[in-house]
N, C-alpha and C positions, 0 to 999 in steps of 0.2 A: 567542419563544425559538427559538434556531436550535446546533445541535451540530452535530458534527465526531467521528465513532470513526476510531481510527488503527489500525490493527491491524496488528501487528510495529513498535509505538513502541520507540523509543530515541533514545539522544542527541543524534543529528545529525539525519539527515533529519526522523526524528519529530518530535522536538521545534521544527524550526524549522515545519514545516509545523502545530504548534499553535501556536505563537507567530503565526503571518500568520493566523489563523483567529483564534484567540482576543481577538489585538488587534482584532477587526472585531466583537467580540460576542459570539463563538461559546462555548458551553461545550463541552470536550474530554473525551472518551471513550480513554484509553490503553489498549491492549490488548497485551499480552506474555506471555511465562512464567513471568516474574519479577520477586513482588510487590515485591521491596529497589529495582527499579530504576524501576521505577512508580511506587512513592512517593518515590523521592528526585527524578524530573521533573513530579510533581504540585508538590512543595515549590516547585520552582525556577519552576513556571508561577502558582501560589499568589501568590507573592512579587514577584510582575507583575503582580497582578489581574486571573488569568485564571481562572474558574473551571474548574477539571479535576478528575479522578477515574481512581481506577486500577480495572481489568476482569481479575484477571488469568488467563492461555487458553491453552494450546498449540493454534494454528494444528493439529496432525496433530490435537486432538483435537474432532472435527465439534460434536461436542454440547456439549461446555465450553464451544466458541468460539459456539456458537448460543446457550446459555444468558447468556454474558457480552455478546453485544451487544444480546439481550432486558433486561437488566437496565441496560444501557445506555442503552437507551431509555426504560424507567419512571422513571429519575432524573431525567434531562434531557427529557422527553415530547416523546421521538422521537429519531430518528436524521435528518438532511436530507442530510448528506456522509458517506460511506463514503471510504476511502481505505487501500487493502490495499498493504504496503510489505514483500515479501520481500527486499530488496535489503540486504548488508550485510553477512550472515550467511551463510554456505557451509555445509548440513546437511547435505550429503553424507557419507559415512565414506567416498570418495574423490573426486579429481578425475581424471577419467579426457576420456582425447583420445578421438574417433569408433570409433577403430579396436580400442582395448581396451576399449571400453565395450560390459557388459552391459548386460542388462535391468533390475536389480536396484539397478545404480547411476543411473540415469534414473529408476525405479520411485520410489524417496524422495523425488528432488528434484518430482519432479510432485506428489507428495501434497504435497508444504510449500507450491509455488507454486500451480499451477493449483488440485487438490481443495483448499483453505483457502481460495482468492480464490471459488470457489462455493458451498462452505457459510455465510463468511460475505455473501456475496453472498445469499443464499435467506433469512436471513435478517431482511436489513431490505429488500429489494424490494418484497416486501407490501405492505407500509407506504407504500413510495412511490407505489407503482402506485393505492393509493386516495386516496392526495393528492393526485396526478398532479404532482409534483416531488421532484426529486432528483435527488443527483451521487455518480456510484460513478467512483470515479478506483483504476487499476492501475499499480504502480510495478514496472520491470526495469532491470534493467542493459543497456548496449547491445549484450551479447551475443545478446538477440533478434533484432536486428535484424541487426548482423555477426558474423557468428559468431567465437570465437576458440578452435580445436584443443586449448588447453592444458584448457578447462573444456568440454569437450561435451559431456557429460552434465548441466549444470548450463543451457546455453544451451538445449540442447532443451525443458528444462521452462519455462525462461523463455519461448521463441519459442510453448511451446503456450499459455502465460497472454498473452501477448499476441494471440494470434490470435483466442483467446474473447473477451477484451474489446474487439477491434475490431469483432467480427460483435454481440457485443451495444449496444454505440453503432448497429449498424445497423438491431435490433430493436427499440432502445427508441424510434429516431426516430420524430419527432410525438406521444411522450407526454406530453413534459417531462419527463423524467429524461436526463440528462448521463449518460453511459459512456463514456469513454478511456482510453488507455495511455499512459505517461508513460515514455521510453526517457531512461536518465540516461546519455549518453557519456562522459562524467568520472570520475574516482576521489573520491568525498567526503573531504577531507583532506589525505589523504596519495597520492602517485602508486603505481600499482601494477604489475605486471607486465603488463599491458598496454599501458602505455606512453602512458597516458592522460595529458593536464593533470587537474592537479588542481580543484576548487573549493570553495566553502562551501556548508554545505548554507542557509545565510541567502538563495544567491543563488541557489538550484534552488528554496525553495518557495513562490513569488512566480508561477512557474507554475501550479500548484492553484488556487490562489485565479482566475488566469484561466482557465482552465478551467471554474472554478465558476460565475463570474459574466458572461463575457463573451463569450469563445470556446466557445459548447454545442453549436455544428454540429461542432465540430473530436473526431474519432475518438482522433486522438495528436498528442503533442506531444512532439520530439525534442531534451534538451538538450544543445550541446556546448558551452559554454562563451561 
């Protein structure tokens, strides 16, 4: 038996990234803050024949989100893929450029992206590390990588969640456990003020799965379309 916990599920990326898991096998672990929207993507993955279950966790809250990928794992015995998807959702109470940004507005967005990709990260590593297999995949917007003025407080915490999951790709090498970063250059959907093309998230999570199974040397993987 092999699972998938998604942590920051939702309708688009989430969901297609259990949909390309699920259809291989996989039973899905949903993880969000809200059970209404959990159970209405468990129904829709249900009525695929995809075994799923909703975990539901506020990422800010360490020990909810420890407890809900614990009990993630008693169902499904085990967790084999992590995949932590802050992307999508703006938690900030502002978006602030470099130059007016405090500490205070950086301060949150690190605790949603970075602290939440470590706790649940601690996690289920354990586990992997005595198996000696596993794939922890980290999802950003490609403001890690270019930054863009309008959100810099927002990019900062991204650039630091990528930076940990590229040095951990380089810790966990020769264990057998997978660790990348997954930079989305696109706007999911709909285009956005950055002036992105848009895409599907059908055709961003096609990358995961290689990541998981084929490409395990590869640190990140950059998509633009």
């Amino acid at each position: 038996m092999t699972s998938i916990a998604i942590v920051g599920a939702g309708p688009q990326l989430g969901l297609a990234i259990a949909r390309t898991f699920g259809s291989q096998g996989f039973d899905v672990a949903l993880i969000s803050r809200h059970r209404a929207k959990l159970d209405d993507l468990v129904a829709k993955l249900t009525a695929e024949s995809i075994t799923a279950a909703a975990f539901p966790a506020d990422v800010l809250d360490h020990d909810t989100l420890t407890q809900a990928l614990k009990a993630a794992a008693t169902q499904f015995g085990g967790i084999d893929v992590l995949e932590y998807s802050p992307v999508g959702t703006i938690h900030s109470t502002a978006l602030t450029t470099p130059a007016d940004t405090e500490p205070s507005h950086v301060q949150h967005e690190i605790e949603f992206q970075l602290y939440g990709a470590i706790a649940a990260t601690k996690a289920v590593l354990p586990a992997m590390r005595e198996a000696g297999t596993g794939t922890l995949l980290y999802t950003t917007g490609a403001g890690s990588i270019d930054p863009v003025p309008q959100v810099g407080n927002v990019n900062a915490a991204a650039a630091a969640l990528r930076n940990w999951a590229i040095n951990l790709h380089k810790e966990l090498a020769g264990t057998g456990i997978q660790a990348a970063h997954v930079g989305i250059d696109v706007s999911i959907g709909t285009p956005t003020f950055y002036g992105q093309p848009k895409a599907t998230a059908d055709q961003i999570s096609p990358v995961y799965w290689d990541l998981h199974t084929t490409h395990r040397d590869e640190a990140e993987r950059i998509f633009r379309g």
